[in-house]
C-alpha positions as CSV (number, residue, x, y, z in Angstrom):
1,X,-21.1,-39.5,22.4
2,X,-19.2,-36.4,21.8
3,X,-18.8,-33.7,24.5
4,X,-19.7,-30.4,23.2
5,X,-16.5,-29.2,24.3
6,X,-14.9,-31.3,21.5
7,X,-17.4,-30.4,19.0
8,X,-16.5,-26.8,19.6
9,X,-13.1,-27.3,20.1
10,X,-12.8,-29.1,16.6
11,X,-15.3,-25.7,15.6
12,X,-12.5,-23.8,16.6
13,X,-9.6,-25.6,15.1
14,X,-11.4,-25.7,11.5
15,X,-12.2,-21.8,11.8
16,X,-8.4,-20.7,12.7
17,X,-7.5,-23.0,10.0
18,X,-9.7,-21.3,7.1
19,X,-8.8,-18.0,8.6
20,X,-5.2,-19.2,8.1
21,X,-5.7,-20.3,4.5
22,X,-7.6,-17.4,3.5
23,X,-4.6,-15.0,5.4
24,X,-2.2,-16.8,3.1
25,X,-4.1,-16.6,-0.3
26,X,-4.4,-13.1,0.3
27,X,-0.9,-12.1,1.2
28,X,0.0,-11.6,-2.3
29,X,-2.5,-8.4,-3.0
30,X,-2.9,-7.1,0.1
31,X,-3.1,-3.3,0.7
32,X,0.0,-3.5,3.1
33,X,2.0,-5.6,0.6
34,X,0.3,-2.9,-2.4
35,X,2.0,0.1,-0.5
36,X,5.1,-1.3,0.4
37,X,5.8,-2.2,-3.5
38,X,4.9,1.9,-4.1
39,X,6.8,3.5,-1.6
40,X,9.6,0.7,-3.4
41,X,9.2,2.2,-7.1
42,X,8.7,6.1,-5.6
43,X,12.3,5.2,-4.3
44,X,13.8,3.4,-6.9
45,X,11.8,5.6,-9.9
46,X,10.2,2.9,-11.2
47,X,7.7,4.2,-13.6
48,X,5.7,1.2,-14.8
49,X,5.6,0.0,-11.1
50,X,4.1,3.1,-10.0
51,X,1.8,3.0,-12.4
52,X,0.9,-0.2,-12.0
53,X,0.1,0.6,-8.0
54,X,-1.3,3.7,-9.1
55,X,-5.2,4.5,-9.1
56,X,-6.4,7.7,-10.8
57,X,-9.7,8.8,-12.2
58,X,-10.4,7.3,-15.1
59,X,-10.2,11.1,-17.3
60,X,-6.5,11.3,-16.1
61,X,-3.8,10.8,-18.4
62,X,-1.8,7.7,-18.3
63,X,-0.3,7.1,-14.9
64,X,2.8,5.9,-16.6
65,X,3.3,8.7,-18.5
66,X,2.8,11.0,-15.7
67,X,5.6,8.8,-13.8
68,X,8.1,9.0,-16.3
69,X,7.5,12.9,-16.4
70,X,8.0,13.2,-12.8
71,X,11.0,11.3,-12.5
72,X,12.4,12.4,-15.2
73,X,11.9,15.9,-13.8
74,X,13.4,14.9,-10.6
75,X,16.5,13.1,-11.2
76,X,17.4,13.5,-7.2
77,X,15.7,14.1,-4.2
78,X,15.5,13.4,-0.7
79,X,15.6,9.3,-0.3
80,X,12.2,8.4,1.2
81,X,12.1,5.1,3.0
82,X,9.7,3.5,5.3
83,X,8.7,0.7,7.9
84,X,7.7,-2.4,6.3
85,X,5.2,-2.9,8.7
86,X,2.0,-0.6,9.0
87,X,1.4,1.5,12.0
88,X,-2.4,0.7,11.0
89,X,-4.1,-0.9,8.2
90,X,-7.9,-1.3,7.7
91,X,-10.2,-2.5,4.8
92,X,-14.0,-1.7,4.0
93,X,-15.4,-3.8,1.0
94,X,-13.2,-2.1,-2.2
95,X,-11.2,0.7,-0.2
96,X,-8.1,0.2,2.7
97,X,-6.9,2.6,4.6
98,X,-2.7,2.2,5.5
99,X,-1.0,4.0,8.0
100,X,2.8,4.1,7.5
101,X,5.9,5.1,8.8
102,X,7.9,7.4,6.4
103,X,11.4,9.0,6.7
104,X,12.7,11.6,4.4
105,X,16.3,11.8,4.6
106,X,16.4,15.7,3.3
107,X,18.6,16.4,6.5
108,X,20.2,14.9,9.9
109,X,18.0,13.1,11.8
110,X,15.7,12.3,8.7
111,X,11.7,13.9,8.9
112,X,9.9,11.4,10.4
113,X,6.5,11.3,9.3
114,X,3.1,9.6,9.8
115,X,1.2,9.1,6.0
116,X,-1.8,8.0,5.2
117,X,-2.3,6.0,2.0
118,X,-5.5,5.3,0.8
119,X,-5.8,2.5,-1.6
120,X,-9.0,0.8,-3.9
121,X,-9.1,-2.7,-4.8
122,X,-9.3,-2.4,-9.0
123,X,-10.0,-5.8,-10.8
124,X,-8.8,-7.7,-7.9
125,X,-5.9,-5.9,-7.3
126,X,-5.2,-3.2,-4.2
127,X,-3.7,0.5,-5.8
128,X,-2.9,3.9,-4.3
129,X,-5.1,6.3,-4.7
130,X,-2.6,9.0,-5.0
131,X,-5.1,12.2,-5.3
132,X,-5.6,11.5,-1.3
133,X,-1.9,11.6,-0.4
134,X,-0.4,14.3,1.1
135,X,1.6,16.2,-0.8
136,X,4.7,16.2,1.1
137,X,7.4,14.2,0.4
138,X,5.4,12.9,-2.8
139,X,5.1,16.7,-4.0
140,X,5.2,16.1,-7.7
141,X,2.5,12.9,-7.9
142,X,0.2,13.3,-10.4
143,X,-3.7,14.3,-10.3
């Protein structure tokens, strides 16, 4: 006969291990991973990477297009980079809310600041909705 203390322990064991599975299979399109790879093309002014991370309603004009404006526009300004790793990040069915630490290096010390990027999950794949964002450093995103 089996104690219930192994039944539950073996319970346990198979739950962390689905959790585990499911953590990896995810890690690909996660909202974290989704805001790291924008704050990446915002830096490097990467225009179809942008837009591929990009959500906006659906009346807008191509998000590509309105990338290639704004960098175009902007040939310099103030490096932006960031913390890999959120401050917070949270998820509610389609929608994720990540919390990141951003530094603008427009002077010495680099602004420090605390932003707030609120993502929706489209066909399976997380994307910034960039008419949430504050406008500052990301002045010139489209609407």
């Amino acid at each position: 006969r089996l104690k219930w203390t192994t039944v539950v322990g073996w319970a346990i064991a198979v739950f962390m291990f689905v959790s585990v599975v499911a953590l990896v299979l995810s890690a690909g399109n996660s909202p974290v991973l989704a805001t790291n790879e924008f704050l990446d093309a915002w830096q490097k002014r990467d225009a179809p990477k942008a837009a591929a991370l990009t959500w906006l309603p659906p009346t807008s004009p191509p998000a590509e297009r309105q990338w290639e404006e704004i960098f175009s526009r902007r040939a310099e300004g103030p490096k932006v980079t960031h913390n890999r790793e959120p401050i917070m990040a949270s998820i509610q069915g389609d929608t994720a809310l990540v919390k990141m630490l951003v530094y603008i290096h427009d002077r010495q010390p680099p602004a420090e600041r605390e932003i707030q990027f609120f993502l929706r999950r489209v066909d399976g794949r997380w994307r910034v909705d960039v008419t949430r964002l504050v406008r500052d450093p990301f002045k010139e995103l489209p609407l």
